[in-house]
C-alpha positions as CSV (number, residue, x, y, z in Angstrom):
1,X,-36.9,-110.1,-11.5
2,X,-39.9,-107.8,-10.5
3,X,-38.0,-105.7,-8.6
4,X,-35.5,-105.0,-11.4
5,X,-37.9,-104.2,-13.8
6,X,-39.4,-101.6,-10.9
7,X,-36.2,-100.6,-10.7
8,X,-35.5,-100.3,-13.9
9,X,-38.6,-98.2,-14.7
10,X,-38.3,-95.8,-11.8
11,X,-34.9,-94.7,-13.2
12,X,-36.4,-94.2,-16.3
13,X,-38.8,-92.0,-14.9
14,X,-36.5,-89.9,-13.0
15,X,-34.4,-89.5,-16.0
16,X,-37.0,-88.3,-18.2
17,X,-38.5,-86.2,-15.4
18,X,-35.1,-84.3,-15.1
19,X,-34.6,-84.0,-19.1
20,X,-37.8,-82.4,-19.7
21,X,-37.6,-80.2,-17.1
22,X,-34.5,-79.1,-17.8
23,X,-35.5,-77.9,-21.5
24,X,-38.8,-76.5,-20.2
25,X,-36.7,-74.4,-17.6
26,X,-34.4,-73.6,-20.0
27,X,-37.2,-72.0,-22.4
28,X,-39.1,-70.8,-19.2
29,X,-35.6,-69.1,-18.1
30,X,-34.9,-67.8,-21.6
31,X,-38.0,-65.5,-21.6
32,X,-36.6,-63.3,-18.7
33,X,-33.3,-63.1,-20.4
34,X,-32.6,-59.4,-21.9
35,X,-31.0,-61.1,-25.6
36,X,-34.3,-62.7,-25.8
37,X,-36.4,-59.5,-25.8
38,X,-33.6,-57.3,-28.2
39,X,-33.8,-60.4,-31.1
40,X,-37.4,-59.8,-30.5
41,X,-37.4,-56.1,-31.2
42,X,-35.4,-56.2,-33.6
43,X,-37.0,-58.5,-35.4
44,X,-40.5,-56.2,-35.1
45,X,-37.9,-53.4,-36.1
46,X,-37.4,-55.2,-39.4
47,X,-41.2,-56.1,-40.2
48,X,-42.0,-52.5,-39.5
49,X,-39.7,-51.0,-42.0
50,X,-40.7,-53.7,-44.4
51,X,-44.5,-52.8,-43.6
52,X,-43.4,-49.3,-44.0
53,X,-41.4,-49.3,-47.2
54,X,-44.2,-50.9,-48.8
55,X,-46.8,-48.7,-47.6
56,X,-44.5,-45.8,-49.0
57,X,-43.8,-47.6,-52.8
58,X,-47.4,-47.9,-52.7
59,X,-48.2,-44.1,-52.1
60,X,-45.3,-43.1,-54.3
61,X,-47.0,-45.1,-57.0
62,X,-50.5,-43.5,-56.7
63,X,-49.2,-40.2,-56.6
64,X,-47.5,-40.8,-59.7
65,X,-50.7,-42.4,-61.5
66,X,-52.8,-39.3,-59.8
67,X,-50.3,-37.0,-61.3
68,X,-50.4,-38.9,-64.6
69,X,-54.0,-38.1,-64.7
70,X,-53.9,-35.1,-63.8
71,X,-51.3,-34.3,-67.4
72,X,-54.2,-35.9,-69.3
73,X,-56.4,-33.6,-68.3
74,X,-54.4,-31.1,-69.2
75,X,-53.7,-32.3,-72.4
76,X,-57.2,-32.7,-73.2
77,X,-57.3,-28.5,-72.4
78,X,-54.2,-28.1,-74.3
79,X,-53.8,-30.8,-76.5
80,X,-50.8,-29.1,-78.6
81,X,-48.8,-29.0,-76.3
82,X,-46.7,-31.5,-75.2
83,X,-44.8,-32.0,-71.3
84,X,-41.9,-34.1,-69.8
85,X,-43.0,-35.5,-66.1
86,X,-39.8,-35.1,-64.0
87,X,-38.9,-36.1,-60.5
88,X,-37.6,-34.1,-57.8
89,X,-34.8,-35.2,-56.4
90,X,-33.2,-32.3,-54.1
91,X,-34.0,-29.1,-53.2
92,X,-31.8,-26.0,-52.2
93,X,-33.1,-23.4,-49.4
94,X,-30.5,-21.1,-49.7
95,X,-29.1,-17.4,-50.6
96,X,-32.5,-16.4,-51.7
97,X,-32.7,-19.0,-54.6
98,X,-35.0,-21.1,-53.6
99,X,-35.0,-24.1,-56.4
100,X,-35.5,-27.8,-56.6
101,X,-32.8,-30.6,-59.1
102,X,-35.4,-33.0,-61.1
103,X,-34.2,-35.7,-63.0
104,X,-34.8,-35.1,-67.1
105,X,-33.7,-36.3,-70.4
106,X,-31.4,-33.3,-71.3
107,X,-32.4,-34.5,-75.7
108,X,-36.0,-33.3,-74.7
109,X,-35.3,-31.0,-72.4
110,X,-33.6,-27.4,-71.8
111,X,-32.6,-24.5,-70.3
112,X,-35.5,-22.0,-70.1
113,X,-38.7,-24.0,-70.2
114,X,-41.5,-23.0,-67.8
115,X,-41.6,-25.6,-65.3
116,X,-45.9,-26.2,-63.6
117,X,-48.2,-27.9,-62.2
118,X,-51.4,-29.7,-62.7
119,X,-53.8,-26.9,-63.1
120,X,-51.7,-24.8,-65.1
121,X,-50.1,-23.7,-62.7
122,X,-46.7,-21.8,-63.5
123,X,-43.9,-23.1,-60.9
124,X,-40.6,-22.1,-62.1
125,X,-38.3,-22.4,-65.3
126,X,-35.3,-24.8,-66.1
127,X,-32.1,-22.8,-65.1
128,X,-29.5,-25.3,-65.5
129,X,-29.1,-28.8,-67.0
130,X,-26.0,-30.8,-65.9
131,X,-26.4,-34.4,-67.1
132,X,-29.4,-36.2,-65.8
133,X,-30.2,-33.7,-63.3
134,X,-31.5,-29.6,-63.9
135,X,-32.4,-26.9,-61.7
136,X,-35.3,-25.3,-61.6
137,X,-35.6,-22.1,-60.3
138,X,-38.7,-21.6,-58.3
139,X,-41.0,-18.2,-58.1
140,X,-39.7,-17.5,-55.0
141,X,-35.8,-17.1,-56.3
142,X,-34.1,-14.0,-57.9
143,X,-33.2,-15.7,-60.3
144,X,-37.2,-15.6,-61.3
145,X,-39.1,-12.6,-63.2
146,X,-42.0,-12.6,-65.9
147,X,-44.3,-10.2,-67.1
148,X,-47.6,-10.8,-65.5
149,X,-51.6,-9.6,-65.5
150,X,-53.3,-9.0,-62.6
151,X,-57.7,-9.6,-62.9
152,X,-58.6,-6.8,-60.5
153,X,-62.2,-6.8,-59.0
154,X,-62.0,-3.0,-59.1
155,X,-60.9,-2.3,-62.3
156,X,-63.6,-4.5,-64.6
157,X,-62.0,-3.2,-68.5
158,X,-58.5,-4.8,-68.9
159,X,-56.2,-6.8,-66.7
160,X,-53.5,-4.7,-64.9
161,X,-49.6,-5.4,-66.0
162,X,-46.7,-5.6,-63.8
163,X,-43.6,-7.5,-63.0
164,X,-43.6,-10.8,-61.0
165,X,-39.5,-11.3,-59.1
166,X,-38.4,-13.4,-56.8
167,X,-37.2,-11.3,-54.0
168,X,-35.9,-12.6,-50.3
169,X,-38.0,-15.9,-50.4
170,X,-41.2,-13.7,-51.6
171,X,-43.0,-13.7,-55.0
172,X,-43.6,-9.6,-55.5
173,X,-45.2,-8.0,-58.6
174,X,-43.5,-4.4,-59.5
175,X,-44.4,-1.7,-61.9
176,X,-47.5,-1.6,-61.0
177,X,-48.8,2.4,-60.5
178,X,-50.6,3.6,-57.4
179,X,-53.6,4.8,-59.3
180,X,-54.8,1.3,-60.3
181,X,-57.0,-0.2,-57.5
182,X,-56.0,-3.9,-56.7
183,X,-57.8,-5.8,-53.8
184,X,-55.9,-8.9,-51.6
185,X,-57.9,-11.9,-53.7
186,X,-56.7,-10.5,-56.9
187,X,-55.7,-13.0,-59.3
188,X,-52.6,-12.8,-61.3
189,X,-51.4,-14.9,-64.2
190,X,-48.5,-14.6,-66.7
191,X,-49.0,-12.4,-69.8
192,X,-46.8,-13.7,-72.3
193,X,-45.7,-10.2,-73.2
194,X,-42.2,-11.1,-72.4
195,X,-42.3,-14.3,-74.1
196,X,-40.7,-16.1,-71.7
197,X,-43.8,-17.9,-70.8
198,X,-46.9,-18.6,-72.5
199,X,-50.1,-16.3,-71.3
200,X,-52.3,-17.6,-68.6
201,X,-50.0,-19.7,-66.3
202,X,-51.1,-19.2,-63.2
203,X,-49.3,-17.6,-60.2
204,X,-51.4,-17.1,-57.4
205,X,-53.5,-14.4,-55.5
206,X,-52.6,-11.2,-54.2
207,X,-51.6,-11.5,-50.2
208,X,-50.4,-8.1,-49.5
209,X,-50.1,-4.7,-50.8
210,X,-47.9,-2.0,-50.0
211,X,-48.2,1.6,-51.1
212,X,-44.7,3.6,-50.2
213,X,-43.1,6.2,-51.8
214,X,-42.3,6.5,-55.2
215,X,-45.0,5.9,-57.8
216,X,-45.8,2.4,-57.6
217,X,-47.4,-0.4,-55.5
218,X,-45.5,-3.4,-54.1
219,X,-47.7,-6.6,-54.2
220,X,-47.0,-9.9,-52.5
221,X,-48.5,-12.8,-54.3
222,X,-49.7,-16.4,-52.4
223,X,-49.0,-19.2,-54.5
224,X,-51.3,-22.1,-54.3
225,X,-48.4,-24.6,-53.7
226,X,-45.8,-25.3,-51.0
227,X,-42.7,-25.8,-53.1
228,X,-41.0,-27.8,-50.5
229,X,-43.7,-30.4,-50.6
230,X,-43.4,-31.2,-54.4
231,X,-42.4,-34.2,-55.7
232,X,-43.3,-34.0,-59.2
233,X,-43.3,-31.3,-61.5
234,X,-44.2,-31.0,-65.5
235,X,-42.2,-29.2,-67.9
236,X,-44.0,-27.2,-70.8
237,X,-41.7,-28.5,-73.8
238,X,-41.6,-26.5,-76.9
239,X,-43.6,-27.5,-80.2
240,X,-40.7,-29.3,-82.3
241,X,-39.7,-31.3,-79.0
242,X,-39.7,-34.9,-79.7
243,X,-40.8,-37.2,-77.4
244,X,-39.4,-40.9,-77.8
């Protein structure tokens, strides 16, 4: 009777022994398999792009609030006036034209506002509306020109006029005769002669100068923005605009 309970328990053993290191080989084996390391980088794949859309909503989000401060501010400045924050959605590189679509809300706004940035800063005007979506055409496009003054350091009595165009890419100021003395530095900001924007927007400095023939300077101005890094831009609605 001993012996078959000895007997008994020995096959046990070996039967358990075998089981259990089957499954551990099986796991142990599994870690040198390639499917094992793939489902493992994938799923770090997916974490990461989790991780990283949420890091991303999460900028997006404080840009927007940073930018929504920023229109208070202005507001305080200019507290008649009254702006539409609009998203960029696309923006087009070619023929000259550089311009940006933002999404609006074509009741409020139109073709033909001035388009800025926090700080005053003029940007561009709504060109086209289609639906939920507008162009803006930027200072850089032909489609761009405004009467503009330029605050000389040389010339201390009145601001200097000219013309501000888009031309190849470049923001140039024309009309502008030989005889006035204009440093690089310069600043130069929209008149509101033409009435196409109000005075005082800003457009940049003065980058380059070029005295040719003919009677009168060409000027190249540096804006303070890179327009293919905006995301958000305000529009510069007109007094009877309603704002729901």
């Amino acid at each position: 009777m001993r012996n078959i309970f000895l007997t008994f328990i020995a096959f046990l053993s070996i039967f358990f022994f075998f089981f259990f290191s089957s499954q551990a080989s099986t796991w142990f084996f599994s870690l040198f398999k390639p499917s094992y390391y793939l489902k493992t980088i994938n799923l770090l794949k997916e974490e990461n792009a989790l991780l990283y859309s949420e890091i991303s909503q999460k900028k997006e989000i404080l840009k927007e609030n940073k930018n929504l401060k920023k229109l208070l501010e202005i507001k305080e400045k200019e507290p008649k006036r009254k702006y539409f924050l609009a998203k960029v959605t696309g923006l087009n590189l070619f023929n000259y034209q550089p311009s940006i679509i933002i999404e609006v809300d074509k009741k409020i706004v139109k073709e033909g506002m001035p388009v800025i940035l926090p700080g005053n800063i003029l940007f561009g005007l709504v060109k086209k509306i289609s639906g939920e979506r507008a162009k803006v055409a930027t200072l850089f496009s032909q489609e761009f020109s405004t009467s503009v003054k330029i605050f000389s350091s040389s010339e201390k009595e009145k601001p200097i006029i000219g013309l501000a165009k888009g031309e190849e890419s470049k923001i140039i100021v024309d009309l502008v005769s030989k005889e006035k003395k204009i440093e690089k530095g310069d600043s130069v900001f929209t008149s509101g002669l033409d009435q196409k924007f109000p005075a005082d927007l800003y457009l940049g400095k003065i980058r380059k100068i070029e005295k040719k023939e003919g009677l009168f300077q060409k000027i190249e101005i540096e804006p303070p923005f890179k327009w293919q890094e905006i995301s958000q831009v305000f529009i510069l609605l007109n007094e009877t605009s309603t704002i729901e």
